[in-house]
N, C-alpha and C positions, 0 to 999 in steps of 0.2 A: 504494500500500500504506500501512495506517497505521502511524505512527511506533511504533518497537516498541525494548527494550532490546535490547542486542548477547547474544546467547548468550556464555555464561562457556566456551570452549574447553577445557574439561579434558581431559588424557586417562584414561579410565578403566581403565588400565595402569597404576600407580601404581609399581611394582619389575618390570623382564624382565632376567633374567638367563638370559641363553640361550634352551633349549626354555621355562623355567617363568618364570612371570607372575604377581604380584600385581597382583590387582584391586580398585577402591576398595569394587566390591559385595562381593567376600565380605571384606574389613578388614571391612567392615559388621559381616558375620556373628560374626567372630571376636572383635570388640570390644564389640559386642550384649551376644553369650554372657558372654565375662569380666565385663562391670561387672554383670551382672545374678546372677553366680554372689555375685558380690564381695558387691554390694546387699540380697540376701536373706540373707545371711549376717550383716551389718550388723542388719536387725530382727529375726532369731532373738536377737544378741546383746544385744539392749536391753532390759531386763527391764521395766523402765519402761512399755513399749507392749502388755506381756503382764498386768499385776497381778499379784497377791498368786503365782497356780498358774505364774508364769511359759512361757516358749513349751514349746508341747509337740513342738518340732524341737529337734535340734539343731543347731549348726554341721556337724560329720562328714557327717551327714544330706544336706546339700545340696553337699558335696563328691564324693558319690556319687550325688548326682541328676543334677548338669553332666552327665554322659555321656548319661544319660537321656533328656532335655531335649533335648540338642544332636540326639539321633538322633529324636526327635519330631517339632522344627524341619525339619529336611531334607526325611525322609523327607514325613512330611505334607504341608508344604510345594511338593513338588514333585507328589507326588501330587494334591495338590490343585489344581495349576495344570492338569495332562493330564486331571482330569475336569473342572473346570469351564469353563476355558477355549479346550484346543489338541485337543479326545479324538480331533479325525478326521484332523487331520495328525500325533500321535504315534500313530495305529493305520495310518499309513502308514508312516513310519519308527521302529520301535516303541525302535531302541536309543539316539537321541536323547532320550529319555528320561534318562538317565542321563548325559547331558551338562550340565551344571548351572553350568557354567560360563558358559555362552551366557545366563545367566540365566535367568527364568519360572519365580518361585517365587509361590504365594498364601499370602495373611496366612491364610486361615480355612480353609486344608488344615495349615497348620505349627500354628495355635493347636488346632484338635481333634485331630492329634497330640501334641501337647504335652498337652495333657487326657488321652490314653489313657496320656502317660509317664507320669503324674503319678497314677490311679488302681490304674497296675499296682503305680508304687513305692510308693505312699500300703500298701495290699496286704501288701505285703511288708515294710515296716518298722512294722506295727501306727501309723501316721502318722493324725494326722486329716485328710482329704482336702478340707475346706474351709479349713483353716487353712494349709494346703500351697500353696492356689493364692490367699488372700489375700496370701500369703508372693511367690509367683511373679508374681502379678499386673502390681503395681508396679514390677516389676524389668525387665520387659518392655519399661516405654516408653521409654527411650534406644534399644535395638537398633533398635525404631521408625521413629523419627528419623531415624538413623545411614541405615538400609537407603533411606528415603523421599529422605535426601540423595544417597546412591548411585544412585538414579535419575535425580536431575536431572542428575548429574555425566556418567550414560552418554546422557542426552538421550533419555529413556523414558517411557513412560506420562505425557505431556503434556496439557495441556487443552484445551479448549473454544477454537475463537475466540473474541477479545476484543479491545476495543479501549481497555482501560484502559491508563493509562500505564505499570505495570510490565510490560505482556505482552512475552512473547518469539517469537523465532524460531527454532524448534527444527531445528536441522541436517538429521535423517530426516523429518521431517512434511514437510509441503505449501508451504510459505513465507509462512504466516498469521499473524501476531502471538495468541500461545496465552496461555491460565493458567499460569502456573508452577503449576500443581495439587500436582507433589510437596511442593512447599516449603510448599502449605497443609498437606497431610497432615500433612507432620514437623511441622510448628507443633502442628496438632491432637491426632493423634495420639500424640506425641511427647512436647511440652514440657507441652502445656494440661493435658493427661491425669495428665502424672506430677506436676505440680505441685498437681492435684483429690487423685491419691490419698496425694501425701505429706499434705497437710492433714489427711487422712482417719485415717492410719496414727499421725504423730506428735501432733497438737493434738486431735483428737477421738477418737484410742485404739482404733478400731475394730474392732484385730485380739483386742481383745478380745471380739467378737462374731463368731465363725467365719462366713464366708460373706461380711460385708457388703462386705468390700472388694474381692472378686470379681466380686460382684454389679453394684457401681459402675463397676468396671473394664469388664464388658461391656456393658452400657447406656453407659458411655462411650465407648467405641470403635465401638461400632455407631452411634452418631448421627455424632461425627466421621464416621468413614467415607459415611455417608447424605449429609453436608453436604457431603465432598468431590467426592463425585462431580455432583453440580451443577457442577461446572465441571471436572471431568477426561473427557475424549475416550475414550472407553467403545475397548473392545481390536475391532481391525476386522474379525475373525471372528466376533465375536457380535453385533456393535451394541447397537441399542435393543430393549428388550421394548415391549409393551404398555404405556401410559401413560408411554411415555420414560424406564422401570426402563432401570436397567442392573445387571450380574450383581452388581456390588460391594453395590450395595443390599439385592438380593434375598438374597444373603449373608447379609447384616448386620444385618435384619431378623430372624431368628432370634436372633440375638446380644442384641438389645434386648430381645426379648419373654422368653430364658431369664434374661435377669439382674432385668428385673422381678420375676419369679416367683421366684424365688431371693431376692430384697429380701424378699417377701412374707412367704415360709416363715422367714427371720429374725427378722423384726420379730415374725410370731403362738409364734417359739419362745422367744424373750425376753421376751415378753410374758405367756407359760404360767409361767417361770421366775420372772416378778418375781410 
């Protein structure tokens, strides 16, 4: 076998106190949620990043979107994993479903959730609904992170054989030296991403252009994601498609092309403007 690093034995039981159990995936979730309530709240309050008309949120606003949000996250999320991923083994035991705890949540069932929270409330607080989710955007990519580390932690969604010197041994797989594929997501995903759209937000201002930093955000997550899966070990009910797609791709693929298109309609309405 090639030489490979030791798996990091975590356990992903973080607090059991009797029957109830904290787990490092959903701390994930919960701490996601809070710095991204926290975060948004942060550039509504920065007048500076809005000019002269300052933000057309407010703080309150996104106090009462967190519920929002959070039931977005979930639900979508979890919906999202039983249709793209598991539909004929949750249409065998349909009330696993609802066990969420066991994990199988998708990014691109929680995020087009999170889109439908976000045009209901947009809706109902007279909100402007690109500036809502420029707002949401950025605030995203720590929970990212966070969730992408909580899977290395549970020893999950691993990679590709390999034989570079960082590869591991993941405890459930096959006893191949792997990608740590999560730890590229969280990097990508995560760190690279939020660090493209702080630039974006504070040094180039661009929430003063409704749209563009949504637009960024998902042309940036869907290429990360396209690049991760090059080396993450596709889920063993679906495998490979045609030309060695995997679903994350085929995914994420939409994500690029809507945030193109969205860059597009930007630039020709600020451009009408000037």
């Amino acid at each position: 076998m090639l030489t490979a690093l030791t798996f990091p034995a975590i356990d992903p039981v973080l607090i059991e106190i009797g029957p109830f159990a904290i787990r490092w995936y959903a701390l994930a979730y919960i701490v996601g949620i809070l710095f991204g309530w926290w975060y948004a709240k942060r550039l509504v309050s920065e007048p500076r990043l809005w000019g002269a008309s300052g933000a057309p949120i407010r703080p309150v606003d996104l106090d009462d979107f967190v519920m929002w949000a959070t039931v977005g996250i979930i639900v979508g999320g979890r919906l999202g994993y039983v249709l793209f991923y598991n539909l004929d083994a949750f249409l065998a035991a349909p009330l696993t479903i609802f066990e969420v705890w066991h994990g199988g949540m998708s990014f691109h069932g929680g995020f087009l959730g999170t889109v439908v929270a976000m045009v209901l409330f947009a809706r109902r607080r007279a909100i402007p609904f690109l500036s809502l989710i420029d707002v949401i955007a950025p605030s995203v990519t720590v929970g990212l992170c966070l969730g992408r580390l909580a899977n290395f932690i549970n020893g999950e969604l691993w990679g590709r054989p390999s034989d570079m010197p960082w590869a591991m041994v993941f405890p459930n797989a096959d006893g191949q030296p792997r990608h740590p594929s999560q730890l590229y997501e969280a990097a990508l995903e995560g760190v690279v991403l939020f660090v493209v759209l702080r630039l974006l937000t504070h040094r180039q201002l661009r929430l003063k252009q409704p749209g563009y930093v949504a637009a960024v955000f998902a042309i940036g997550y869907g290429l990360a994601r396209i690049v991760s899966e090059f080396f993450r070990e596709p889920d063993i009910q679906i495998g490979y498609f045609s030309g060695g797609l995997t679903m994350g791709m085929l995914l994420s693929l939409p994500m690029v092309l809507a945030g193109i298109g969205l860059l597009v309609y930007v630039r020709r309405r600020d451009a009408k403007r000037a």
